[in-house]
C-alpha positions in Angstrom: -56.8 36.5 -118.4 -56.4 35.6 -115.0 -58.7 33.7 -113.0 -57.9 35.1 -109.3 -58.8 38.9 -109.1 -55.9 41.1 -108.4 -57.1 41.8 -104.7 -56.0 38.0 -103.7 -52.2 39.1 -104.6 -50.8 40.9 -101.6 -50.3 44.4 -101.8 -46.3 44.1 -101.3 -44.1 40.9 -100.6 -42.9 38.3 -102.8 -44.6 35.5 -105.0 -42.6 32.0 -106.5 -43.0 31.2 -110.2 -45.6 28.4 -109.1 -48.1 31.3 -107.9 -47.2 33.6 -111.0 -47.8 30.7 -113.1 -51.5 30.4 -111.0 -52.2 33.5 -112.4 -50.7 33.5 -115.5 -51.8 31.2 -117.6 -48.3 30.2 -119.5 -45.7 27.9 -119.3 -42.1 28.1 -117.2 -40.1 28.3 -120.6 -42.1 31.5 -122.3 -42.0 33.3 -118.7 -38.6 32.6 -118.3 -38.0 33.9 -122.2 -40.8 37.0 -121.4 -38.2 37.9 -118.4 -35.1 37.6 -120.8 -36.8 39.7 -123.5 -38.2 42.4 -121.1 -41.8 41.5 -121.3 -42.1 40.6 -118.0 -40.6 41.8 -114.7 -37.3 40.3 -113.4 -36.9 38.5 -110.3 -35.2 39.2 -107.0 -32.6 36.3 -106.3 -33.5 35.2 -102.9 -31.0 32.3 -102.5 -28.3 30.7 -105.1 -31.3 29.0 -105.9 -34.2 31.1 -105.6 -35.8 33.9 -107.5 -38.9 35.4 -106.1 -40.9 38.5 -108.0 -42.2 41.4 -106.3 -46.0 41.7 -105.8 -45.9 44.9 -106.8 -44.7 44.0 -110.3 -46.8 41.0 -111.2 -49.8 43.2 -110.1 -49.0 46.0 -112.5 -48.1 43.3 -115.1 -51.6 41.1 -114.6 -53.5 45.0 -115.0 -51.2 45.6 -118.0 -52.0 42.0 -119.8 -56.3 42.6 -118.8 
């Protein structure tokens, strides 16, 4: 599924949709649906304007997918 291994995500921090999307190969709309739905991880709101997702959770999630 993913094209970068799992040891080039850090082992705890934050990634931006624009890495996620790197690694996952979908588009912005079905992610955003995936988080609605449950599928995927929800973000942490960094800003008014900025959601962020732990590393943690898009690791687990990528292993998950594989």
């Amino acid at each position: 599924m993913a094209n970068q291994p799992l040891s080039n995500i850090p082992e705890t921090g934050f990634l931006r949709l624009p890495q996620i999307l790197e690694l996952i190969p979908i588009g912005k709309s079905t992610w955003w649906a995936g988080v609605k739905s449950g599928r995927f991880p929800k973000g942490v709101k960094l800003g008014p304007r900025t959601t962020a997702w732990r590393c943690e959770d898009i690791r687990s999630l990528i292993s998950n997918l594989n």
